[in-house]
C-alpha positions in Angstrom: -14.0 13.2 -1.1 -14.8 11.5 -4.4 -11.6 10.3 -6.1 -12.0 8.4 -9.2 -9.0 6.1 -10.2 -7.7 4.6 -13.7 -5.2 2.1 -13.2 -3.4 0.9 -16.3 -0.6 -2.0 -16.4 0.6 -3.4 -19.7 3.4 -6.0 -20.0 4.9 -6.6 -23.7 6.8 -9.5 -24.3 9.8 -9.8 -26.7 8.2 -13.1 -27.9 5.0 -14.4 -28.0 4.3 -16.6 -24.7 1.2 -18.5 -23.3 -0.4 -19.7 -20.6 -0.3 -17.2 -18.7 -1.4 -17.2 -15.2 -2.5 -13.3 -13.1 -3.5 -12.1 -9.9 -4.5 -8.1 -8.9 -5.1 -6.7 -6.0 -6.5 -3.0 -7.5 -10.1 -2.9 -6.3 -10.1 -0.6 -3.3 -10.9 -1.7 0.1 -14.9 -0.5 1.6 -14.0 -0.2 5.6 -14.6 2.8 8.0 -12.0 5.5 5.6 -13.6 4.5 2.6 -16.1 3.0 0.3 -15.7 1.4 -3.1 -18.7 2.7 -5.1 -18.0 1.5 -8.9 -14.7 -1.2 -9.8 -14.2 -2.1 -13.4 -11.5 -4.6 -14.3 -10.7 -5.1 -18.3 -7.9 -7.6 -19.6 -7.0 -7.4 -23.7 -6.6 -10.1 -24.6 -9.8 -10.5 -23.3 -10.0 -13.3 -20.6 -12.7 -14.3 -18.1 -12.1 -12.5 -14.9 -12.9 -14.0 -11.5 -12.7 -13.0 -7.8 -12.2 -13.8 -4.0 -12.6 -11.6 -1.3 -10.4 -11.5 2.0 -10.3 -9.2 5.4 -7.2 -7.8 3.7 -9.2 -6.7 0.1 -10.3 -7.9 -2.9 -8.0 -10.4 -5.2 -9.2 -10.9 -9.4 -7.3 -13.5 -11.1 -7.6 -14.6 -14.6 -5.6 -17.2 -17.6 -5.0 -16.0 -20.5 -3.7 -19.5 -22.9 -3.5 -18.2 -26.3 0.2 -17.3 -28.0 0.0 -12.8 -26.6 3.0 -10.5 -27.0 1.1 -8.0 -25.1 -1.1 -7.9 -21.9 -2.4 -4.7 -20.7 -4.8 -4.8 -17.4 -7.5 -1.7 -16.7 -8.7 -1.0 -13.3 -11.1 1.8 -13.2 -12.1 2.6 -9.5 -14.5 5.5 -8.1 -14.1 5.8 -4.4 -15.4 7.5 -1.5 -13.0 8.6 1.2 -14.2 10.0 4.6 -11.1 10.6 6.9 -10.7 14.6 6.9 -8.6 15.1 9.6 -6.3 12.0 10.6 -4.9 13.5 13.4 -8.7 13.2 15.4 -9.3 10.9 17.6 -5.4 10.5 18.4 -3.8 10.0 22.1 0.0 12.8 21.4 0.2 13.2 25.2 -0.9 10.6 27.6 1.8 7.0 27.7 -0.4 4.3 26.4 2.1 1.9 25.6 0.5 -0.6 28.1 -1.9 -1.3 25.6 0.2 -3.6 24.3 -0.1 -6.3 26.8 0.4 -9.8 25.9 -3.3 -10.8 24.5 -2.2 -7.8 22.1 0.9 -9.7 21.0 -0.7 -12.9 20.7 -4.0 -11.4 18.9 -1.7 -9.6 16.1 1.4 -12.0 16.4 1.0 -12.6 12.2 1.7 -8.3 12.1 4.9 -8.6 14.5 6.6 -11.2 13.0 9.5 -11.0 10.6 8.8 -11.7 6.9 11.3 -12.4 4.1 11.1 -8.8 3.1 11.0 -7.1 6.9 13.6 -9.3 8.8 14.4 -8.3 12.4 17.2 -5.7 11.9 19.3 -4.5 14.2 19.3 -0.7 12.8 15.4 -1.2 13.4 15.7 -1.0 17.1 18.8 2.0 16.6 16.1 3.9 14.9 13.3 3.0 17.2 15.2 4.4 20.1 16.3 7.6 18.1 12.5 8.4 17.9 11.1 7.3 21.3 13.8 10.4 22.4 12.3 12.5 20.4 8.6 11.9 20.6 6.3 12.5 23.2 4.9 9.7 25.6 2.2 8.1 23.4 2.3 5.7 20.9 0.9 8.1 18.2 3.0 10.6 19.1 6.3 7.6 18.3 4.6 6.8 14.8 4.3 10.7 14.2 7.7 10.9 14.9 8.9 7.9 13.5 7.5 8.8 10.2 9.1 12.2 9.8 12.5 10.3 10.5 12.1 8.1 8.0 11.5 10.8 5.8 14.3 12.8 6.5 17.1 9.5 6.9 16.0 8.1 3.5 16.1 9.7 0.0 12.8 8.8 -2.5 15.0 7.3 -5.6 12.9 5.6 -8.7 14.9 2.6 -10.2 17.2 2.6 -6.8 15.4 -0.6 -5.7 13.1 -3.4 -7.0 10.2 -5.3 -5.5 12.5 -8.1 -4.4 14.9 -5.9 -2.4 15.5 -7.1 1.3 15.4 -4.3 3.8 18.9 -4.8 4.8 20.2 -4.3 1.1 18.0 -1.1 0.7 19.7 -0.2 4.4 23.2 -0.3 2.7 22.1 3.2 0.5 18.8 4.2 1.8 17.7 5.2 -1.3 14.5 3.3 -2.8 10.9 4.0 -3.0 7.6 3.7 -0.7 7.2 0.2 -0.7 11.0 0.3 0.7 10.0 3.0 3.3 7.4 1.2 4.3 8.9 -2.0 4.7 11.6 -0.2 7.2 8.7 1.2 9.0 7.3 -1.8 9.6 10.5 -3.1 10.8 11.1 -0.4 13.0 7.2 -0.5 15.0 7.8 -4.4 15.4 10.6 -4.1 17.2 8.7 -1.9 19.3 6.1 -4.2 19.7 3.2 -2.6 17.5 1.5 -4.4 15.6 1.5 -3.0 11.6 1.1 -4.2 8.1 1.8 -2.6 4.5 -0.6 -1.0 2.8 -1.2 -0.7 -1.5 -3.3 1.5 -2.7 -3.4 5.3 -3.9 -2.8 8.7 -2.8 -3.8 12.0 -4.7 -2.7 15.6 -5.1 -4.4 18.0 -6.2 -3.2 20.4 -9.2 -2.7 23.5 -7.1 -0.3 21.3 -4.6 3.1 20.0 -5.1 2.6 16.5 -6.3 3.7 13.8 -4.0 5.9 10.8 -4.4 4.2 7.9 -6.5 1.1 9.9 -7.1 1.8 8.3 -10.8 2.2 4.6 -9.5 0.6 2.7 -6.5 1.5 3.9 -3.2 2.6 1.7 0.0 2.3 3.3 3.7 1.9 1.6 7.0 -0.9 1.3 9.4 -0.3 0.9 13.2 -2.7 -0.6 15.4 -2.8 2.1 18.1 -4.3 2.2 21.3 -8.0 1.5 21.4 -8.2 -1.3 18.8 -7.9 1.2 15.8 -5.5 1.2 12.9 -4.2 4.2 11.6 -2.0 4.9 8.7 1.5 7.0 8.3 2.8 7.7 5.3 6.6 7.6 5.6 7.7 8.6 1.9 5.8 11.8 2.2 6.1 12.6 6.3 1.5 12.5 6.1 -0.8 10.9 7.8 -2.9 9.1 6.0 -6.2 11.3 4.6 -8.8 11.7 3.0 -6.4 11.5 0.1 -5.3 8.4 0.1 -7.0 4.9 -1.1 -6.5 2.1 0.6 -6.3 -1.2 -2.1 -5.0 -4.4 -0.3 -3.1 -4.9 3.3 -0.6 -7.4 4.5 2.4 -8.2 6.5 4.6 -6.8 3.7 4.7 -5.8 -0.3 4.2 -9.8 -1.1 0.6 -9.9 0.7 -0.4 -6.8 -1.3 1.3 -6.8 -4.4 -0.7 -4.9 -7.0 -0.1 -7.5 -9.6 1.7 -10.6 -9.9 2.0 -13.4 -12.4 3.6 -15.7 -14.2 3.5 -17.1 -17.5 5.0 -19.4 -20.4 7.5 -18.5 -22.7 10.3 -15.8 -23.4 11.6 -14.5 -19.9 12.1 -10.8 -21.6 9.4 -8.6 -20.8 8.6 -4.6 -20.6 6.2 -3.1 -17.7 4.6 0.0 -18.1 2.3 1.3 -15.1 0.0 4.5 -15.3 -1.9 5.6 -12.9 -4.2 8.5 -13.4 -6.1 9.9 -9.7 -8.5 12.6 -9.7 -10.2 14.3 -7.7 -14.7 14.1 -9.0 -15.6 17.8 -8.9 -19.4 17.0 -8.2 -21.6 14.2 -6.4 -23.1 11.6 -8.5 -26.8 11.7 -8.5 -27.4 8.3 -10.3 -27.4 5.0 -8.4 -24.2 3.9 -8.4 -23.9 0.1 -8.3 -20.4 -1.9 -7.9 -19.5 -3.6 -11.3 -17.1 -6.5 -11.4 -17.8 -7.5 -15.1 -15.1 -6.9 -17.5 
């Protein structure tokens, strides 16, 4: 599937500030699921962009010193996506929870430990066993499980939470949004032992289907590393498995590894965020070279 994405963030500021100082993380990963063809990052005020690639994606960062009251941020991204069926490949019978043996633990320790955002919690391990009853033996068959739990315990609530909410203050509720659902799924797996980490990036749906939740916004979902060596993602805010659909952007231990921007700046603390973000689904193949731009 060819999805091209248009990624627009513009922040306006109630007086003029400067020095301003930004990070992204929107260009989307190339790995096995995917592959970035075309990335196209423009700043206005116009700054110089630069760039610095990790195992975890792609990070552009840029200074913008002149007096601004507005900064708006365009990410245009075309993208391949190859995982048709996310449900091949995957153990639902046989108990494979061996696999994580203590070279396993040691190998991924960074994906099992608590975070600031995904503390150890002790209605983690409540949930954990709630789901282990209910699934079958493998580990697949848990996160399967675990993910339509999620789905059904929590309720999908804009505005209910922000970025900086702990797990155990969006627990009080359970209302919040994916990033929130995926950081309680990632608490939930590391109690059991398997190794995960957040996920930023997109998801689509087409016109004919029910939209899902955050197809205007970046997503978050989790991937598990499963038996075998291979990750696999599970999409808790929408009980899916990651597709062919989704767009992976930037991975991490939680939303503070992957934010999709971040920044800070000089001047009046008042400012106004406005996020669109446009997915589509490209209706033919392109038939021109197609080379990867990082020029703004």
């Amino acid at each position: 599937m060819l999805l091209r994405i248009i990624h627009r963030t513009r922040s306006v500021y109630a007086r003029p500030v400067t020095e301003s100082h930004h990070q992204v993380r929107l260009m989307p990963l190339t790995d096995e699921d995917q592959s970035c063809l075309q990335f196209h990052l423009t700043t206005q005020p116009l700054a110089r962009v630069r760039s610095f690639s990790t195992p975890s994606g792609n990070t552009h960062h840029f200074n913008i010193r002149s007096p601004h009251r507005q900064l708006e941020i365009t990410a245009e991204s075309l993208v391949e996506t190859r995982r048709d069926n996310p449900f091949e490949g995957l153990n639902l019978v046989t108990d494979d929870w061996s696999f994580y043996a203590e070279d396993v633990f040691q190998d991924y320790a960074e994906f099992l430990a608590p975070t600031r955002l995904v503390p150890a919690h002790p209605e983690s391990a409540r949930i954990a066993r709630v789901a282990r009853r209910k699934a079958g033996a493998s580990v697949a068959s848990f996160a399967i499980t675990l993910t339509r739990l999620l789905s059904h315990l929590l309720t999908y609530a804009p505005g209910a939470t922000s970025t900086h909410t702990r797990l155990d203050e969006f627990l009080q509720n359970r209302r919040g949004v994916c990033q929130d659902f995926a950081h309680l799924m990632l608490a939930v797996c590391r109690s059991q032992r398997i190794p995960c980490r957040y996920v930023s990036g997109y998801v689509y749906s087409p016109p004919a289907e029910a939209p899902t939740h955050a197809e205007q916004a970046t997503h978050a979902w989790v991937e598990c590393l499963l038996p075998g060596g291979v990750w696999r993602g599970f999409d808790p805010t929408n009980d899916l498995l990651a597709n062919a659909r989704y767009v992976k952007a930037h991975w991490g231990r939680d939303y503070a590894d992957a934010a999709p921007t971040c920044g800070v700046y000089r001047g009046a603390a008042d400012q106004r965020l406005q996020v669109e973000v446009k997915v589509e689904a490209v209706p033919h193949p392109v038939h021109e070279p197609i080379s990867l731009d990082l020029t703004h």
